[in-house]
C-alpha positions as CSV (number, residue, x, y, z in Angstrom):
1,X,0.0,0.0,0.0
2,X,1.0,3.2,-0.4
3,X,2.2,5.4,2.3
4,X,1.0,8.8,1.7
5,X,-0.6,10.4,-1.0
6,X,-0.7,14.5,-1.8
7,X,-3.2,15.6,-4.1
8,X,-1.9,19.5,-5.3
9,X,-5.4,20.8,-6.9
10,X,-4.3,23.4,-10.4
11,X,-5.5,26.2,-12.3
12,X,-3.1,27.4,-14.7
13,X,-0.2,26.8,-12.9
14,X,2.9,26.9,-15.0
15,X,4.7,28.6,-13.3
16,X,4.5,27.1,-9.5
17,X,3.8,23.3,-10.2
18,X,7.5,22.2,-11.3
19,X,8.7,23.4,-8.5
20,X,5.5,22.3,-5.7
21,X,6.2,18.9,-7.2
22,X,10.2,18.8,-6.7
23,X,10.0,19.7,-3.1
24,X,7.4,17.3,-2.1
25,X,9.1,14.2,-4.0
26,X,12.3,16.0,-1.7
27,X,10.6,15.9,1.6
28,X,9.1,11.9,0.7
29,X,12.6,10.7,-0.1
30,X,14.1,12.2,2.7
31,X,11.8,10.7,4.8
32,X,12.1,7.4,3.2
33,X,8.1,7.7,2.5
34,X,6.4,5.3,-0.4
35,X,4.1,8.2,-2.1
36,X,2.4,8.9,-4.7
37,X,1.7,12.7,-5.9
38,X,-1.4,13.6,-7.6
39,X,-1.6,16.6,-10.1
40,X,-5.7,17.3,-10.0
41,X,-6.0,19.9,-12.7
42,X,-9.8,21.5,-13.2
43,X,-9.5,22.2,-16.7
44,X,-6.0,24.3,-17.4
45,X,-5.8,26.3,-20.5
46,X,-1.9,26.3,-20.4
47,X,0.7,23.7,-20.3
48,X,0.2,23.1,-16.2
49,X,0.0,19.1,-16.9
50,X,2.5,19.0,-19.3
51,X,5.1,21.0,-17.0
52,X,3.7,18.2,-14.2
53,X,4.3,15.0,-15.9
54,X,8.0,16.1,-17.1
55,X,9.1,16.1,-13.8
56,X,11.5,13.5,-12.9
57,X,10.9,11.0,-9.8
58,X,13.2,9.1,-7.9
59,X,11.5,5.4,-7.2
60,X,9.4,4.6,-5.5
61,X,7.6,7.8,-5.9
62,X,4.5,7.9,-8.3
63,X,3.4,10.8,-10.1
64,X,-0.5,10.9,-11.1
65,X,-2.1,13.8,-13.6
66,X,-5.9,13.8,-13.7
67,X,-7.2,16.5,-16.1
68,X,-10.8,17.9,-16.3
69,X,-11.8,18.7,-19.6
70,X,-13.1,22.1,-18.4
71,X,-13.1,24.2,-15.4
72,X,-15.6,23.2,-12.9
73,X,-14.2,24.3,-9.4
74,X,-11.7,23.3,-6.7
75,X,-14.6,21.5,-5.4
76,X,-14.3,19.4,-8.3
77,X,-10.4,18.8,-9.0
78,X,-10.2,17.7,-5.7
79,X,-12.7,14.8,-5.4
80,X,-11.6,13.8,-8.2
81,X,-8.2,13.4,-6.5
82,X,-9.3,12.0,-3.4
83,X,-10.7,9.1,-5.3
84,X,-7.9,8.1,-7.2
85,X,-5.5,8.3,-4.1
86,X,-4.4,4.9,-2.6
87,X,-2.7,6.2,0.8
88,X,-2.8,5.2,4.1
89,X,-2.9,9.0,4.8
90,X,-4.1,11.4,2.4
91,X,-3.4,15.2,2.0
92,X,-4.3,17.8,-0.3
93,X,-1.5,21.2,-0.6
94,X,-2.5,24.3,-2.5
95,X,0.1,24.8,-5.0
96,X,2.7,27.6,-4.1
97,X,4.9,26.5,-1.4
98,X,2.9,28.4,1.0
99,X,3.8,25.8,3.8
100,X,6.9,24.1,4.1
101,X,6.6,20.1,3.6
102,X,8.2,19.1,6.9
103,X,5.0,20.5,8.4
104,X,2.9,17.0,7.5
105,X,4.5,15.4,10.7
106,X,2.7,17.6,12.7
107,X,-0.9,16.6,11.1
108,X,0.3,13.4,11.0
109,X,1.0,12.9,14.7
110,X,-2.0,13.9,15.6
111,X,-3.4,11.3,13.5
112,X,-1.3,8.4,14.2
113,X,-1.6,9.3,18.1
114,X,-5.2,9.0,17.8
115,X,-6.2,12.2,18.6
116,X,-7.9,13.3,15.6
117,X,-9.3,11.4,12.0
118,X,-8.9,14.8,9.7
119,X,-5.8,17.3,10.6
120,X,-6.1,20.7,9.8
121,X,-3.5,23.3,9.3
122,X,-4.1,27.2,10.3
123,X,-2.8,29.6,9.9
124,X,-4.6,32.0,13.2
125,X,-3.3,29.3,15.8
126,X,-1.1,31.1,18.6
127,X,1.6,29.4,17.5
128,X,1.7,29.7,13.8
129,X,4.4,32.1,11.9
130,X,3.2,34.3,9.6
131,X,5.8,35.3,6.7
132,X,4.1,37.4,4.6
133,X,0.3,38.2,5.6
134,X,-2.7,39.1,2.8
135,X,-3.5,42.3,2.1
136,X,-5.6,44.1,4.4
137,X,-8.9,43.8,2.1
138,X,-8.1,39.8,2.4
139,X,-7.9,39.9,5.9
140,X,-11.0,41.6,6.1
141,X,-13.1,39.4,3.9
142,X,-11.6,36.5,5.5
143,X,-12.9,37.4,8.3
144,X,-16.2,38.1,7.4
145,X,-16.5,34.8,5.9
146,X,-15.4,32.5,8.8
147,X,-18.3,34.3,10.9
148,X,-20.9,33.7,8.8
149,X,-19.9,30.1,8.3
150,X,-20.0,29.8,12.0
151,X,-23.2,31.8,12.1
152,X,-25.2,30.2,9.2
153,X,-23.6,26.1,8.8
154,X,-22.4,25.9,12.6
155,X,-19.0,25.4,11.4
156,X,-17.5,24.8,15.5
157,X,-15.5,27.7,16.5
158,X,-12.8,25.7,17.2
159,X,-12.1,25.3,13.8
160,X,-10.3,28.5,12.9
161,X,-9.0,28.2,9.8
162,X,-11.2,26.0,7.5
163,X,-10.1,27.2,4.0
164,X,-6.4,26.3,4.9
165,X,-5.0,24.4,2.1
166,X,-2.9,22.0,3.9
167,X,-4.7,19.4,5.4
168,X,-4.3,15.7,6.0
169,X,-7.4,12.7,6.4
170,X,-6.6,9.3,7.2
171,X,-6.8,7.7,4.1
172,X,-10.2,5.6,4.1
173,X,-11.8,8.4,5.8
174,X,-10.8,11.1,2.9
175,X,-12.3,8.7,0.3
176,X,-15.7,8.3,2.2
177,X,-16.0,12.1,3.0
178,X,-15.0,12.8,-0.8
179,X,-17.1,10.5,-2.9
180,X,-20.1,11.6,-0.9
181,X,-19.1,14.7,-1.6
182,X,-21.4,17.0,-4.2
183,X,-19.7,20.4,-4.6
184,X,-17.3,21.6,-7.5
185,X,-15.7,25.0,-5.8
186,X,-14.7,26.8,-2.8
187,X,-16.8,25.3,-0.5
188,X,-15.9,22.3,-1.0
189,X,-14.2,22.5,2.5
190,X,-17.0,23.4,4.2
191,X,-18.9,20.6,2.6
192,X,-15.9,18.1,4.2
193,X,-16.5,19.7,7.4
194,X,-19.8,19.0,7.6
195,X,-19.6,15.4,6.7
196,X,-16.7,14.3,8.7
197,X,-19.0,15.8,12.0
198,X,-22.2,14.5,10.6
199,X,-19.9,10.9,10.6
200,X,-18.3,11.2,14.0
201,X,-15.4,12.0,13.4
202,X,-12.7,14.0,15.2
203,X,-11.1,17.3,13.4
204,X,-8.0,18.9,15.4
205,X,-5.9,21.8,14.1
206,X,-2.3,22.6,14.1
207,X,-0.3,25.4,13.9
208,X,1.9,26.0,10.2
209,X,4.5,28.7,9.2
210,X,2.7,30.2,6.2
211,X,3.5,32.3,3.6
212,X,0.6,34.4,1.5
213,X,0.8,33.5,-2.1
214,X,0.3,36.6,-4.0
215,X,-0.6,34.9,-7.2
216,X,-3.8,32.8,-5.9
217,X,-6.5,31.9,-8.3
218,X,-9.8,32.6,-5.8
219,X,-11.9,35.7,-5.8
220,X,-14.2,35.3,-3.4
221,X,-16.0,38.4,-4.9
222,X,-15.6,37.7,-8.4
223,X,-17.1,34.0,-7.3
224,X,-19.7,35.7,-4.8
225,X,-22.9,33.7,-6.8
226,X,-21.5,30.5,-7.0
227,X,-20.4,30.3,-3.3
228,X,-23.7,31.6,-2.9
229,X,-26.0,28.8,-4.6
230,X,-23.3,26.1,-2.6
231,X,-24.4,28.1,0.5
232,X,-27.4,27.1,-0.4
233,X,-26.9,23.8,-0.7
234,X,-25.2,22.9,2.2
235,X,-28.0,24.6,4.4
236,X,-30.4,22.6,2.8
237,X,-28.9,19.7,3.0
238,X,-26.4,19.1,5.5
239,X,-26.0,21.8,8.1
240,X,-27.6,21.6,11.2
């Protein structure tokens, strides 16, 4: 079986993935760590994939490109992903380097401790180390947005962080959560929130040393409908 697998979700990411990819496979052979790394694009109109699958792998490392035919959502790159993966322990990463890689042994100790089924990184722990911060009019809608989840889906306060992309799910658990999973965008970590408490199982958090990545492909006001109509959907049918 394979040890670990990290699923990187793209959107026209020429530029970053090359390089996302070379210092994962780096942190898995350091650690000696049979893992496979999957590319989930949602429907690139550049040469992301083909940038992906030229870069070289030392064995026993797998590297896995599943391409969407056209853009449908985070949402929907990653279940895609999820499925496919064969770990033990699953992860998915933003693409960017946000978050150093050595970080997974914190959300996986938690795991493998027992403490926790899903392990989520944030970035407004005490503890985290922030290198470069989002612009102020981030910040602020941010903000807004983590209250009214917590107001209108009774997303537990305790969960500070839950658009965080860095977050690891032992590996039967992801699978579950994401093939009853319905949503194709941003919410789609709401959505995993929901079921995973619905289910029973346990979430914990822990801290990262993050990075903002200037160059990220969400709008939350460019996308304000679509979030929107999932809003919708998660009210109607799974929220509390």
């Amino acid at each position: 079986m394979v040890d670990f697998s990290l699923i990187i979700p793209v959107f026209n990411e020429r530029e970053k993935i090359a390089v996302d990819i070379a210092a994962a496979a780096s942190y898995f052979t350091e650690k000696n760590m049979h893992a496979e790394i999957i590319i989930a694009d949602d429907g690139s109109s550049d040469d992301t994939c083909e940038i992906a699958s030229a870069v070289p792998l030392p064995e026993p490392l797998e590297l896995s490109i599943i391409r969407a035919k056209k853009h449908r959502g985070k949402g929907y790159a990653l279940r895609k992903g999820f499925t496919r993966s064969r770990g033990k322990y699953v992860m998915f990463a933003d693409s960017g380097n946000t978050v150093p890689w050595h970080t997974i042994e914190r959300g996986l100790a938690l795991i493998t401790s027992g403490k926790c089924d899903i392990a989520h990184g944030s970035r407004f722990l005490p503890q985290s180390v922030i290198l470069t911060n989002r612009s102020w009019k981030r910040k602020m809608i941010s903000s807004v947005f983590r209250f009214g989840m917590r107001w209108s889906l009774a997303v537990p306060a305790d969960l500070s962080d839950s658009q965080c992309g860095f977050k690891i799910f032992r590996g039967e658990v992801a699978r579950e959560l994401f093939a009853r999973a319905k949503l194709n965008g941003f919410l789609i970590d709401i959505e995993i929130i929901l079921l995973a408490l619905k289910a029973g199982y346990l979430i914990r958090e822990f801290p990262l040393q993050w990075r903002c990545d200037p160059d990220s492909r969400l709008s939350l006001p460019a996308n304000f409908f679509s979030i929107f109509k999932e809003w919708r959907q998660l009210r109607s049918e799974i929220a509390p």
